[in-house]
Phi, psi and omega in degrees: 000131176267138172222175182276151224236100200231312154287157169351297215302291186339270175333276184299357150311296215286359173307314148343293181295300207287327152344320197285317192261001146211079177322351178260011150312119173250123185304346157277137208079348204251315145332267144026261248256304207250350141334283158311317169292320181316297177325312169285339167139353193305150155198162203222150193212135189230211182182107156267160193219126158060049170043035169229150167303090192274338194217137184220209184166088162287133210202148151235167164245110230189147174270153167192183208264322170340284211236355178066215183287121196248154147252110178256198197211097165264025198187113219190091194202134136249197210275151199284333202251031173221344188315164156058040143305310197093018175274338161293318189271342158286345157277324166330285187337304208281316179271350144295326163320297196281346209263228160059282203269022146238032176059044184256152124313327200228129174246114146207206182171153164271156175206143187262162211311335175272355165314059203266336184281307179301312173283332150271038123288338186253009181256336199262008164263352157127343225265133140215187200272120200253359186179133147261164165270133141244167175204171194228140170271109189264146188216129158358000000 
């Protein structure tokens, strides 16, 4: 069953998992860290097994001129040692769900360019490729 990632506890469950898919994470801060995003619009909804996190999805909702009321996905992983379950694709689901009854127009999300494995879960999830990103690292 997925739910929404709403306490202290809840947030430092989901650390593991999300760690796997951003390895530059640390468990100190990382409370914090998803606060301060929370603030900003950020929310995370997970899916537990045997009182461990296997799957987690960090998502906003947010308007823009582009795509109007959007549901985007900066965060999307289960645990390496859970794939191929089905909690990713219960989780689409789900954040399909939620994008609908929050009024989005828009499902979408990034994935990086070496993620082959990941782009095709997301194209057999219904998904295609609508744009690139660029981006840039800005440095001091």
């Amino acid at each position: 069953m997925i739910k929404k990632v709403k306490t202290d506890e809840d947030i430092n469950n989901c650390f593991v998992a999300m760690s796997e898919l951003r390895t530059n994470l640390k468990r100190e801060g990382f409370l914090k860290l998803v606060r301060h995003m929370e603030a900003e619009g950020y929310q995370m909804a997970c899916i537990e097994q045997d009182n461990n996190v296997v799957a987690v999805a960090g998502y906003r909702i947010f308007t823009n001129l582009f795509m109007g009321k959007n549901l985007y996905v900066d965060d999307l992983v289960t645990t390496d040692k859970e794939r191929s379950r089905g909690y990713g694709e219960q989780l689409i689901k789900w954040l399909r769900t939620e994008a609908r009854s929050k009024g989005c127009r828009f499902f979408h999300l990034d994935s990086g360019t070496r993620r082959d494995r990941a782009h095709k879960f997301y194209f057999e999830n219904g998904f295609n490729i609508a744009s690139y990103h660029f981006s840039e690292e800005l440095k001091d």
